[in-house]
N, C-alpha and C positions, 0 to 999 in steps of 0.2 A: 239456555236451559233446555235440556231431552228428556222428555215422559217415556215410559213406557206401560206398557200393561202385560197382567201375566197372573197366572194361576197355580196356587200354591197346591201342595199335595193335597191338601184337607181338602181341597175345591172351592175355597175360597177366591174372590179375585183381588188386585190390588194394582194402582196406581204406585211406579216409583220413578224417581229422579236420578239421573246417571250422572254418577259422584265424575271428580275428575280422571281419575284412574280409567275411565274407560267402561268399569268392568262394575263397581259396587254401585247396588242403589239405597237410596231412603225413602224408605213406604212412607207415603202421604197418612197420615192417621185418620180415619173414621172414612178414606174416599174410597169406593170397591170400580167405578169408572172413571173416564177420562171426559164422558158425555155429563155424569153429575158433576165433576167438577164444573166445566164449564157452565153449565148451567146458572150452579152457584153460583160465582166469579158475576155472571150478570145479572142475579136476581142483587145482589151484594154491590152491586155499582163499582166493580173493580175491575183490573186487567185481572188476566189469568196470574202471571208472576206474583202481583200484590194479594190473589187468592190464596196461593200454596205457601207465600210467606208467611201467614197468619195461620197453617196447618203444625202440627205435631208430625216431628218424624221419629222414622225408626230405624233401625238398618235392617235390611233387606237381604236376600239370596243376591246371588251375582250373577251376571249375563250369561257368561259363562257355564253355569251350573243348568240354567232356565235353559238353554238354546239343546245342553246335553238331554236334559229329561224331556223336552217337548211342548213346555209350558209357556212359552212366548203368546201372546196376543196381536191382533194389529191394535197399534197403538191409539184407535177408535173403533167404535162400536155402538151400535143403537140397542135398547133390549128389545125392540121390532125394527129387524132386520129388511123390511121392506121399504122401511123409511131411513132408510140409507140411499140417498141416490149417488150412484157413478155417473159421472160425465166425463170431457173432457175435451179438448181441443188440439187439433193437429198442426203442422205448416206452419211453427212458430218457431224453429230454428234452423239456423242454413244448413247444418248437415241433414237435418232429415228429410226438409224441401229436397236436395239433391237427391235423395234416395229415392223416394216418392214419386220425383220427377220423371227418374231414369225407369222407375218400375212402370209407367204409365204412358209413356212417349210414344212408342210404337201402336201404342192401339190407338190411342187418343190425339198426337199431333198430327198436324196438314205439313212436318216436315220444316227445315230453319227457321221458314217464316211464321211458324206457328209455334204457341203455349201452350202445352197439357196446360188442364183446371187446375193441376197441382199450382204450378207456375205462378198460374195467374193469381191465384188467391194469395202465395207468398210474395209476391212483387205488392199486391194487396197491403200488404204488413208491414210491407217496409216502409211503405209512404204513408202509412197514416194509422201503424197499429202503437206508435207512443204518441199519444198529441198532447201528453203535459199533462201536469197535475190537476187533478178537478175535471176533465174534458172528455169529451168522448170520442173514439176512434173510430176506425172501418172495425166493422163486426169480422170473427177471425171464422173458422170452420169449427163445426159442431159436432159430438159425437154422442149416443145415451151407449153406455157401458153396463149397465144393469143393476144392480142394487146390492145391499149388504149383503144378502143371499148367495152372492158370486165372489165374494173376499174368502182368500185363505191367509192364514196366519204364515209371518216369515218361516222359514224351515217348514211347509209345509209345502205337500204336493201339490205341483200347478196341474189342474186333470184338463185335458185335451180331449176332445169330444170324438168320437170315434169317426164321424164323419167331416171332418177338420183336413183339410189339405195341409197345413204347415201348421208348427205351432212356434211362434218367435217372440222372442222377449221385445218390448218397447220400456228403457230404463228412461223414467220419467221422475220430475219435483211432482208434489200433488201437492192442492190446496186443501187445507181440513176446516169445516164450517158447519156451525148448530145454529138455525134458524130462532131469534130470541120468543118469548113471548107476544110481542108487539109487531114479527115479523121482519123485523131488521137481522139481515146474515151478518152474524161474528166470525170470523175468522179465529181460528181457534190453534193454527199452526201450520207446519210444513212439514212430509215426508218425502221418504223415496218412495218408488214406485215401479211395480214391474206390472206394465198394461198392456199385457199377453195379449195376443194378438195373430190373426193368419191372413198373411199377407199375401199368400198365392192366391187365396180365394180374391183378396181384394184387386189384385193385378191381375185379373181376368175379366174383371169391368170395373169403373169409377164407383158404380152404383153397389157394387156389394160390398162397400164400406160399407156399410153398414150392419151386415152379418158378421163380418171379417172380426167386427168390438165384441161381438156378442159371445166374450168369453171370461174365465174365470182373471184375476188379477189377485196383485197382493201388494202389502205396503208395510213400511216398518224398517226395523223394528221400534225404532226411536221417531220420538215425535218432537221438532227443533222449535221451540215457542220463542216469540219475537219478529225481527224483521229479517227475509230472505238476505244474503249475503249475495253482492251485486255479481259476484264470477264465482260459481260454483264447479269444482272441479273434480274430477276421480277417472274411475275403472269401469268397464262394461264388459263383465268374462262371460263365454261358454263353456263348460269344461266336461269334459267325457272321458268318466272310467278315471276320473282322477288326475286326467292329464287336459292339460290346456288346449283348447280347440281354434280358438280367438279371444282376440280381447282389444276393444278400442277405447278411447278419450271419452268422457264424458263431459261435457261442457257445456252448464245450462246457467240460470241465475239473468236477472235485464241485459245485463254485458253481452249474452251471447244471443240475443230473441229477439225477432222481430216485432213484439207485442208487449206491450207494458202489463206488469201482472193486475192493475188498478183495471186496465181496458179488456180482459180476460174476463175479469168476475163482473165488471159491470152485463158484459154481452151472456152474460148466463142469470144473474140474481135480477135483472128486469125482467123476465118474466112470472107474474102473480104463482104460477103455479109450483116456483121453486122458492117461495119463501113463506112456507107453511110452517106456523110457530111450533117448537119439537123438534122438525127434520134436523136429519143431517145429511153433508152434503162432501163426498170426493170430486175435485175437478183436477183433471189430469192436464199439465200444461205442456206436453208433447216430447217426445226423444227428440236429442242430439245424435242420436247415431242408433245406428240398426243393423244388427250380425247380417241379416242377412242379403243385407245391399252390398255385404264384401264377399257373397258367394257366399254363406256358412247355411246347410240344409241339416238343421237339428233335428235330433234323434228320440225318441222315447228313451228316457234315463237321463239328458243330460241335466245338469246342474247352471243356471243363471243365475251369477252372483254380481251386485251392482255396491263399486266398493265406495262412497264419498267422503272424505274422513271428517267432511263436518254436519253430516247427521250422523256419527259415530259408525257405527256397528253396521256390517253388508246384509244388505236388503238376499238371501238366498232362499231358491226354491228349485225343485227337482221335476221338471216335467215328466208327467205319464199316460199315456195312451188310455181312455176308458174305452170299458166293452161298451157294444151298439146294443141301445137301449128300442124295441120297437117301441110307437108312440101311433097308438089308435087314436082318433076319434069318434066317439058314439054317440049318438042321437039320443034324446030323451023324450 
């Protein structure tokens, strides 16, 4: 089953289910989010499935129509948008270790007989980021991405901060999660994810990783409820002026990670401060591949489209340059 969310002319919101076609959905009756539903669903002691089974449907606009006029949603949302946390975790699949690895060798290894931090943390993973069901593993690399406030909706502009060295797509799964009343994280689903990202900045030290996240992102447009499918497969395009720039594999899902996704959420929902009853929570479980480790230096205008055909419909957004904003600080 794929939720989405979206916004009818009138301004109303709505919750729908993407029929088989692809393309048509059925409005959930009386749900206007994807956050009350779940809500429900756990105040009701049910899964989410067994929640929207026991809903009134209707038929719906089609994807199609929605993505023309602009009205797509990300397929989560908080109505306090600061209580949305972005995270996410890097160095969880071989291709982008390699990437990562290669972008950091020079400044950071002592040469063959040495490991970038990249390295080290994904040989990390491999030996001990799946230890089986119920158990716990080596903690993987951590990232804070920023909050709901930094989400743009698919088909919308990814803004690029004016003083951003590169701006490059990271085609990622996200995990989607509503902290219950009782402080237990629900897992509420799975998206795609484009967890924009400027990696010149970060390959000019280890240490500004951590600036590097501190950018806008987006996810969607369907939201896939139930259990991850174990090899996850698709597209990772750039396309410029209409025409194709690059485009690589994407290949994520346990099959292809060195981190089990049970040993992913444990090393982020142990700590007290991210399981606040209410929040909601993005945790990014890292790209399989990355344009710009194949030489691709994107441009203000291009188009990143991340195609999977089993979260449906391509996660696309349009990167654009913003004007430089000054930013005083004054005394009080």
């Amino acid at each position: 089953m794929r939720l989405v969310q979206f916004r009818t002319p009138d301004g109303l919101r709505h919750v729908g289910v993407v029929q088989s076609d692809g393309n048509s959905l059925a409005m959930l009756a009386g749900v206007e989010t994807t956050y009350a539903l779940a809500l429900s669903a756990i105040a009701n002691g049910q899964g989410l499935e067994a929640e929207i089974a026991g809903l009134g449907r209707e038929p719906g606009p089609g994807l199609d129509d929605l993505v023309a006029s602009g009205a797509l949603l990300p397929p989560l949302d908080h109505p306090e948008p600061s209580r949305f946390w972005l995270t996410g975790t890097g160095l969880t699949h071989i291709g982008s270790a390699q990437a990562r690895d290669h972008m950091h060798e020079l400044a950071h290894s002592d040469g063959e007989a040495g490991l970038t931090d990249s390295m080290k943390i994904f040989k990390m993973g491999l030996q001990g980021g799946k230890p089986g069901k119920g158990k716990v593993g080596v903690q993987p690399e951590w990232f804070y991405k920023g909050t709901g406030t930094s989400l743009v909706a698919p088909e919308a502009d990814m803004p690029m901060p004016a003083f951003a060295l590169a701006g490059g797509e990271e085609a990622e799964i996200v995990g989607l999660y509503v902290i219950g009343p009782d402080g237990t994280p629900w897992r509420i689903g799975y998206a795609l994810s484009n967890e924009f990202s400027d990696q010149v900045t970060e390959a000019q030290n280890y240490l500004y990783l951590a600036h590097s996240k501190l950018r806008a992102c987006s996810m969607g447009p369907e939201l896939l409820v139930g259990e991850l499918p174990e090899d996850v497969r698709g597209s990772v395009r750039v396309i410029r002026d209409g025409k194709l720039v690059w485009e690589g594999e994407f290949a994520s899902g346990e099959a292809n990670m060195s981190h089990s996704i049970e040993n992913l959420e444990h090393h982020h929902f142990r700590y007290d401060m991210f399981r606040r009853p209410g929040d909601l929570h993005a945790h990014f479980f890292g790209a399989p591949i990355l344009s710009c480790a194949n030489g691709v230096e994107t441009r203000d205008g291009d188009l990143f489209e991340i195609d999977v055909p089993q979260f449906g419909r391509p996660l696309r957004n349009r990167m654009r340059r913003q004007p430089a904003i000054p930013v005083t600080v004054k005394a009080l």
